[in-house]
C-alpha positions, 0 to 999 in steps of 0.5 A: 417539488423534488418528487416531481422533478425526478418522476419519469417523463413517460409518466408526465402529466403532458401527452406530448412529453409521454410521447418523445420518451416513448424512443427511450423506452425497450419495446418489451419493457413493462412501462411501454406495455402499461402506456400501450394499455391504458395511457389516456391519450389515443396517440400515446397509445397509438405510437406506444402500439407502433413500437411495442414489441410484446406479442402477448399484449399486441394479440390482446389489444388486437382483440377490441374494436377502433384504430387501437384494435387496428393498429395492434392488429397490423403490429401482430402482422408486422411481428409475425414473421420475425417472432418464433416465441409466440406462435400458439398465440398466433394461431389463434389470430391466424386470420389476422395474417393474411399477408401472402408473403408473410404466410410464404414466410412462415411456411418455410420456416423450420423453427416456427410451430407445427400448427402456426405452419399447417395452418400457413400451408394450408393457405398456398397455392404455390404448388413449387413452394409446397413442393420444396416444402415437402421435399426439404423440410424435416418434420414428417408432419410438414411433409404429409401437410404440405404434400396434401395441397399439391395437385400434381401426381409425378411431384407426389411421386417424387416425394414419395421417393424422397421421404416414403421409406420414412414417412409411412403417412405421405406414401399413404397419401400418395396411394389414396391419390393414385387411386382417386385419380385412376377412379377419375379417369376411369369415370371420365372414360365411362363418361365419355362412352356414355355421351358417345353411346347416346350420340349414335343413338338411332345412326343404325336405324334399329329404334326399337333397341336403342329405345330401351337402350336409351333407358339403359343409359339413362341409369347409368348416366344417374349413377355418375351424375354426381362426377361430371361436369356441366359441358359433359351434362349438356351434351349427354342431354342433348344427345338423348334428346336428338334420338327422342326427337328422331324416335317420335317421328319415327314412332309415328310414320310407322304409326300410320304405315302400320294404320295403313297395312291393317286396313288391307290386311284386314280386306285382304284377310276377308276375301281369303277367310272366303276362298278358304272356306270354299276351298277347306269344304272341298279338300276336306273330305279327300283329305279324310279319306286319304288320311286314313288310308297312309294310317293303314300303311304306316301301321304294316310298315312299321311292324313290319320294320320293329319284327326285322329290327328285333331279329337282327338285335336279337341274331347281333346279340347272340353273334357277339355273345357266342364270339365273347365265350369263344375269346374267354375259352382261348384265353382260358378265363373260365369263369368268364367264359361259363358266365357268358355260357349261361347267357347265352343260353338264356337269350337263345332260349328268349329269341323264339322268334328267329328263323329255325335256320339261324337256331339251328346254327347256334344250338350247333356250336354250344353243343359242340362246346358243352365237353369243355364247358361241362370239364371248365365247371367241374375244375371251377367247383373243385377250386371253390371248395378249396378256396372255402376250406382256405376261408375256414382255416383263416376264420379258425386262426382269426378265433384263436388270435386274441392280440389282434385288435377289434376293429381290424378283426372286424374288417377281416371277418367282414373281407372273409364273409364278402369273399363267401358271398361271392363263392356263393354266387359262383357256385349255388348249393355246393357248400352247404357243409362247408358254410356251417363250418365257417360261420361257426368260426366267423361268428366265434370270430368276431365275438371280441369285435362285438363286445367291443362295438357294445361298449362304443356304443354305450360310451358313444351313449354317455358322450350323447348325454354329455353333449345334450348336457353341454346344450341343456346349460347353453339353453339355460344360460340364454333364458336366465341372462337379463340381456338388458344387464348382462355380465358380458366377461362372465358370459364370455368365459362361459361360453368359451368354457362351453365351447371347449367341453364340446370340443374335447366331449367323445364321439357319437352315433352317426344318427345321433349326431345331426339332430346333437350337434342342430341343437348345440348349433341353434344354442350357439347362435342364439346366443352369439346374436345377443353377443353380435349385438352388444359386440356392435354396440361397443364397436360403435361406441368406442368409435364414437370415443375414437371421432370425439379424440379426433375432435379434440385436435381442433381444440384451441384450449390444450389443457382442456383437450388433454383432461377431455382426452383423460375422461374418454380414456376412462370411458374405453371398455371392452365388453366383448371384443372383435377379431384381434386386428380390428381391435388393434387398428381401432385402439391405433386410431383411438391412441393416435389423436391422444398421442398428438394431443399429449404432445402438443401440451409438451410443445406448448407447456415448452413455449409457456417455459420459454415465455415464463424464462423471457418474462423473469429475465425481463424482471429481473432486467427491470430491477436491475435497471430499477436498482440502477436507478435508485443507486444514481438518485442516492449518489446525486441525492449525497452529491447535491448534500455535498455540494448544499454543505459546502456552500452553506459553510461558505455561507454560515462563514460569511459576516453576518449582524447580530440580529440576524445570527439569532434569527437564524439561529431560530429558524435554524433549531425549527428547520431542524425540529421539522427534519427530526419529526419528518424522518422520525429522529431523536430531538436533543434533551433541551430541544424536546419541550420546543418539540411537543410545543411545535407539534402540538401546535402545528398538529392539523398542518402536521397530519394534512402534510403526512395526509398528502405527502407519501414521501416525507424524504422528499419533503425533509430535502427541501426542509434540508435545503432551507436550512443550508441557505440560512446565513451565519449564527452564534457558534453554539448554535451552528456547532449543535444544529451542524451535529442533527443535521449531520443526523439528517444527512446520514437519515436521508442516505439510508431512505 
């Protein structure tokens, strides 16, 4: 009885009591959620759902079906804007909050979670709050979201001034919209030169061009289909179809004008096959005879004018021959000027057909300069003999000059000889002495230079041996390699190191080279084609890792994300790497998705810290109130012991009959057997025979009672009070039963 007077009110067995203490309950404390969860009755758990204030509970509620579901569903909204400590739960039920100014709300607000306001922002449509957003607010990562749903280009730009020095992703976005919106207008404007081509289809009546230009449109028209709208559909088609209907009845008026010409053409072609033929057999014969006699006279004619023009070719040429030699002598270039002697003496000789006057003319003048020309050849054959003798002496010191080094004495043997030959020419036959002179030194000469191009040529041999080496090793690596299982590292390395002895290996002959460095080549790229197609393999590959890391953003479990995340880092090899910067951007990308998602597991393992912290700080709120209790039911306990004692004093003081002493004195000694078996206290020596008499009587009510009562203190209480209502008794008694109940007192404050 005294268990049910203290037990909760919002553990009555009545629903209407669970429901009035409901006010009296915190909206986070344990016993509102317990009554939210499973109380029995609907409308506790509907009105305990009204005043919960425990998120968690609430989304887990609002997960089952029925006005349960629906009542926490509306509390979570209700909550939502006012809640920061739970948001990764609200992401997670975003669809329930579609409030528009709680999603307004939640937008603005800075303290609320990264992807509960992504989310948020991706629901409005308020192109100023998003601008204000994404000019105020300090994550960048709200900057570029919110900056993704505004539609207006000069607010983008306006941003970009804000925050593009700091916000490398919105200025980025901002470029990809200035692109994407000058590729608008200028598909738009293709569009509109299209439907305006189409509609002066046909207006300058040239059919046959604008038909094929017609089908020019068309094609253009399919490749920017996609990107117009319907009005812009409608009218290009129709345009094509105004000029189809205007070409067809075109086509066909010059169908039949065209049926209509043949015909008389055709009549007309007839009558004047016959004219002709008429006509043709008439003229025929004039014309033959006519035809061969301007034959006849073109031929004379024509010789006649080749014989004049070959004269006055030939007479312009020795004109102009015999003024060029007269020029070299009055400038006295001499050895020009006997060139030009022998020339000219040649082309006269050649020119038999000239009239005698005009040879007579020229054989004048060269005779008149055969005295200077025959004195200019004696001092030219003078000097060349002295020039040659210069050549010797220079040969000769060539020999004797050992420090000079091969190659440049070769290219000065080789000036010296080219001078001779020269020599040569100018003077034939006058230097048969000299030349066995020069030829010895040039040949002694160059025997240095000689030996030195042999061992070139034998070392150029060796760097040939060494190349078709490298090549032979190239070739064999490409047919003993399984390509299926290779060892991309070491065949790297081997190539690199091929590549290197090729680069460092000497030089070789000019006509050994082509068909060395074909054959180096053709290994090369044999096996840089197996090396392109694994390279693109792992290039695909590893993009593949880069989309599923991507993936794993849109994952609502992060532990789980971050351990899929451990295993794609573990499956990221390089077997043969691409340039450099393709390699950092496509890592960049890889690590990027994982850097976000590390992140968001320490945002959220923060809030799961807070949550943890709130939820011991409710524990321990809930002892405390709980030990609170506990400390007052004790001093009510003491004080109703107090008060029980005090009148039981009054009442044991109180005249009392003889009979009704030792009756209660009876009741008094089994009340206090009673007390001392429930709370498991000594029983006084003299008292102990009753005792096991009693118990062992009384043992099926004894283990019935300990059977149902969980709480013998509660039980010893009502004993207590039956023993302080007992009247007055012997003295003995009273003295003896006061001292164990005493013992209970102190046995029930302890409990």
């Amino acid at each position: 009885m005294l268990g049910k007077f203290f037990k909760p009110k919002w553990q009555h067995h009545d629903a209407n009591v669970r429901l009035k203490s409901l006010s009296s309950l915190a909206g986070n404390s344990v016993e509102l959620i317990k009554i939210a969860q499973s109380d029995p009755d609907n409308d506790v758990r509907m009105e305990a759902i009204t005043r919960l204030q425990h998120l968690p509970t609430l989304v887990q509620l609002g997960h089952t079906s029925g006005s349960i579901g629906e009542r926490s569903r509306q509390r979570v909204i209700a909550l939502a804007a006012t809640d920061h400590h739970h948001d990764h739960l609200l992401t997670e039920v975003f669809a329930w909050l579609q409030n528009p100014a709680l999603l307004r709300s939640i937008a603005r607000d800075q303290l609320r979670g990264i992807k509960l306001r992504h989310q948020a922002i991706a629901k409005l449509d308020d192109q100023d709050l998003l601008f204000a957003i994404a000019s105020n607010d300090t994550s960048k990562e709200i900057q570029y979201i919110a900056s993704t749903q505004i539609n207006d280009l000069e607010k983008l730009k306006t941003l970009e001034k804000i925050h593009g020095k700091q916000n490398k992703r919105l200025r980025q976005h901002l470029k990809e919209r200035e692109d994407a919106a000058q590729r608008f207008q200028q598909q738009q404007a293709n569009i509109e030169s299209l439907c305006v081509e189409a509609e002066n289809l046909g207006q300058t009546e040239r059919w046959l061009q604008d038909k094929t230009h017609a089908k020019v449109l068309e094609q253009r028209w399919q490749k920017l289909s996609k990107t117009t709208d319907e009005a812009q559909q409608q009218r290009f088609q129709q345009a094509l179809a105004n000029f189809q209907q205007r070409l067809q009845t075109w086509e066909t008026l010059q169908a039949q004008q065209q049926q209509q010409l043949t015909e008389q053409a055709a009549e007309q072609a007839r009558l004047i096959a016959e004219a002709q033929q008429q006509a043709e057999a008439r003229a025929q014969a004039v014309q033959e005879q006519r035809e061969r006699e301007q034959q006849r006279e073109a031929a004379a004619r024509n010789q006649r004018q080749q014989q004049q023009t070959q004269q006055q070719q030939a007479l312009q040429i020795l004109h102009n021959t015999l003024k060029t030699l007269e020029a070299h002598l009055e400038s006295e270039q001499y050895s020009e000027a006997i060139e030009v002697h022998k020339s000219l003496r040649e082309n006269l000789k050649n020119a038999a057909h000239l009239p005698s006057k005009e040879q007579a003319f020229f054989q004048r003048r060269l005779q008149a300069l055969a005295p200077c020309l025959r004195e200019i050849q004696d001092w030219r054959r003078w000097g060349t003999d002295q020039v040659r003798k210069q050549l010797i002496e220079t040969a000769e010191h060539l020999r004797a000059d050992d420090a000079l080094d091969p190659q440049e004495r070769a290219k000065k043997i080789h000036s010296l000889r080219e001078e001779w030959r020269k020599l040569s020419q100018l003077e034939p036959g006058q230097q048969h002495t000299l030349w066995k002179a020069f030829d010895a030194n040039a040949t002694a000469a160059y025997e240095p230079s000689k030996q030195y191009f042999a061992e070139q040529a034998q070392q150029r041999t060796a760097n040939l041996e060494q190349r078709n080496t490298i090549c032979t090793q190239l070739e064999a690596l490409n047919a003993a390699t399984d390509w299926e299982h290779a060892d991309w590292r070491a065949l790297q390395t081997a190539l690199n190191e091929c590549r290197k002895q090729w680069k460092v290996a000497g030089t070789v002959s000019h006509k050994d080279w082509k068909s060395v460095n074909e054959r180096f080549n053709n290994a090369m790229d044999a096996l840089e084609a197996h090396f392109k197609v694994e390279r693109n393999r792992n290039w695909q590959e590893r993009t593949q890792l880069v989309e599923q890391a991507k993936a794993l953003l849109d994952s609502p479990n992060t532990s789980q994300a971050i351990e899929q995340a451990k295993v794609l880092q573990t499956q990221w090899h390089i077997t043969l790497s691409s340039r450099p910067a393709d390699e950092q951007r496509l890592w960049k990308q890889f690590r990027e998705p994982m850097d976000r998602l590390f992140a968001r597991a320490r945002e959220e393992r923060q809030q799961q810290q807070q949550e943890r912290n709130a939820q011991l700080a409710e524990t321990a709120r809930q002892i405390e109130e709980q030990r609170q209790y506990e400390l007052e039911r004790h001093q009510q306990q003491r004080a109703e012991l107090e008060a029980l004692a005090v009148q039981s004093t009054h009442t044991k003081q109180a005249d009392t009959s003889a009979d009704e002493q030792i009756s209660n004195r009876s009741t008094g000694e089994l009340l206090c057997l009673q007390l001392e078996i429930l709370l498991g206290l000594e029983t006084p020596t003299e008292f102990q025979a009753a005792r096991l008499k009693y118990q062992v009587s009384q043992l099926a009510e004894i283990m019935s009672s300990r059977k149902d009562n969980h709480a013998p203190n509660t039980h010893a209480l009502s004993v207590l009070k039956q023993w302080y209502a007992l009247g007055g008794m012997p003295a003995t008694a009273l003295a003896n039963q006061t001292a164990r109940i005493e013992t209970v007192k102190q046995a029930l404050q302890l409990l």
